[in-house]
N, C-alpha and C positions, 0 to 999 in steps of 0.2 A: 413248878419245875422250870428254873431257866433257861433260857434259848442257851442250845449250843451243847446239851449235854447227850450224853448214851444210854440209854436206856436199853433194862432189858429183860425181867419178867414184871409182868403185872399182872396180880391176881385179886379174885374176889372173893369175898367174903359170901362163905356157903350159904347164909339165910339173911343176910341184911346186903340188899346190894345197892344199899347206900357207901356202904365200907371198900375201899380197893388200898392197895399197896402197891406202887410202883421203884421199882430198884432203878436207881440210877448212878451215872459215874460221882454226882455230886452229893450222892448219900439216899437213903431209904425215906418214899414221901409216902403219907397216906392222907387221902381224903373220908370224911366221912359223910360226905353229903354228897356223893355220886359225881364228883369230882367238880362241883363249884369251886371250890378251892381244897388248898392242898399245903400241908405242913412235912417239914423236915424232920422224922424223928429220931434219927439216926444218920448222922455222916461217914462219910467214907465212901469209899467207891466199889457199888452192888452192882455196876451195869455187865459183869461176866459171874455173877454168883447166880446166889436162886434165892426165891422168898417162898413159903408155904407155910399156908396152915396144919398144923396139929388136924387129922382125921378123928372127926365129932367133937374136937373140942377147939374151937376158933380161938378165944381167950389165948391159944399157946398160938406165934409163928416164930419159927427156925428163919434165919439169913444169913447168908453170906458175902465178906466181899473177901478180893484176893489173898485173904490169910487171917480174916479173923473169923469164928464162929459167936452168932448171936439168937441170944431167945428171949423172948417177949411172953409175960403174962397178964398183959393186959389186952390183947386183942393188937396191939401195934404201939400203942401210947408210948412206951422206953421200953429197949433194951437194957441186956445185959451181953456181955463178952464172956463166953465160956472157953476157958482153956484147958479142963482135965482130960488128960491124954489127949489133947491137941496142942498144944505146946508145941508147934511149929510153925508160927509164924517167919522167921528169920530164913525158911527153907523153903517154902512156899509162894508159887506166882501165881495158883487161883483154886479154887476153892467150889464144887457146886454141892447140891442136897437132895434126898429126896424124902420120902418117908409112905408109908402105906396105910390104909384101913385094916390090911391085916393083923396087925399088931399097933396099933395107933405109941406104943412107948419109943416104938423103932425107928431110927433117925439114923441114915447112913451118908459120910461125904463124901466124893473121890477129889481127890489132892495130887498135883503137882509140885514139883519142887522149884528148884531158882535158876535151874538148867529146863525146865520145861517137859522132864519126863515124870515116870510116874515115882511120887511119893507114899501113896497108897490109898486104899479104901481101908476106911473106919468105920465104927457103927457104935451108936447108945442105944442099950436095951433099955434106958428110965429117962427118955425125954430130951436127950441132948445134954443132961449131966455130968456125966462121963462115957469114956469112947475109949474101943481097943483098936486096933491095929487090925485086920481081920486077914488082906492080902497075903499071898506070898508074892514070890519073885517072879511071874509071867510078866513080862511086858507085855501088857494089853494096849498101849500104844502105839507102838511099835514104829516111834515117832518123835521126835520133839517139837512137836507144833501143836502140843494140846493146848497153848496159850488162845489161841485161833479156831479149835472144832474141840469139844468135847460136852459128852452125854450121859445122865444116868437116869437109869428108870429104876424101881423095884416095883413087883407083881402084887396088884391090889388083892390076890388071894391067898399068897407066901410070901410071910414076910422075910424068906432066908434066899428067895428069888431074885438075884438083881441083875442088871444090863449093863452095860459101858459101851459108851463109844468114842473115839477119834479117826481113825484107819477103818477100822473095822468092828464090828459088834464083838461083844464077847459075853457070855452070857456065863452066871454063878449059881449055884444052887445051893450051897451051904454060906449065903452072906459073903463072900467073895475070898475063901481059902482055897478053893481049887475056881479055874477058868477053864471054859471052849472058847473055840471061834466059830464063829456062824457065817461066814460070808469071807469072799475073799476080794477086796478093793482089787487088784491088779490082775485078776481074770475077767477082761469086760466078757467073753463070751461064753462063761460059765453060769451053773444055775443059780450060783448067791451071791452076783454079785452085784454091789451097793457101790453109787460114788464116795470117793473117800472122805468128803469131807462134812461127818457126822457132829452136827449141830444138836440135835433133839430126840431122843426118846422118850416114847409115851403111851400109854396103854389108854 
């Protein structure tokens, strides 16, 4: 990885932790020898996306950079660019992913658009193949600076359980067609409330 770039998930490989993937601004690197060295396998800029394994089956990882979706079946070795029902690069400024044990097919992204609000949560029920649109119209932002904080989690024991953050948490229970709010950023002296600027969630 060359001096001077952004970095920004780096994950391991569940049973050989010789293997890591690191997302960066100058493209997606992985080592397989516990990070002696380290190869480009994928360019573009992942340092605000996400990388992850496929749950139980490492051979699949899902990445993202700002508007493209990719998957891998060789454990990291190439990519592919999947665009079914994501077909919105040209509207989108970033891009993150998550995916669960509870359903290992289920592969959900939340998206931005080119003004920085929300574009929407999607989801593939068969691996990152194809994707629907799941959202409605909640601004769960409530903001336009998710280019700068924003989070997703889904629940390792529901796979129709998902989280978002920017502002504020928002949690889904049908895959993300209806929302709550769980906290409120501008009440510092109330029960739930979180600083506003929600980088990470994770179970």
């Amino acid at each position: 990885v060359e001096t001077g770039n952004q970095a920004g998930d780096l994950i391991l490989h569940p049973t050989n932790n010789q293997i890591l993937l690191c997302a960066t601004s100058n493209g997606l690197y992985r080592t397989i020898n516990g990070g002696t060295t380290w190869t480009q396998e994928q360019t573009g800029d992942f340092s605000q996306g996400s990388v992850r394994f496929k749950p139980n089956d490492p051979t699949i990882v899902y990445a993202t950079t700002k508007n493209r979706f990719y998957k891998s079946t060789n454990t990291g070795d190439t990519f592919t660019n999947i665009t079914s029902g994501l077909s919105i690069a040209a509207q989108t400024n970033r891009m993150i992913l998550d995916v669960t044990p509870a359903d290992n097919t289920y592969v959900y992204v939340l998206s931005i658009n080119g003004s920085n609000a929300l574009n929407g949560i999607y989801r593939s029920t068969n691996g990152g193949t194809n994707w629907t649109k799941t959202s409605g119209t909640t601004d769960i932002f409530e903001s336009i600076q998710a280019y700068y904080d924003l989070a997703l989690a889904v629940s390792p024991t529901n796979a129709d359980e998902i989280y978002t953050g920017c502002l504020n948490v928002w949690k889904s229970t049908n895959g993300g067609t209806t929302v709550s709010k769980l906290n409120s950023w501008s009440n510092p002296t109330g029960p739930s409330y979180t600083h506003a600027d929600i980088h990470y969630l994770g179970f």
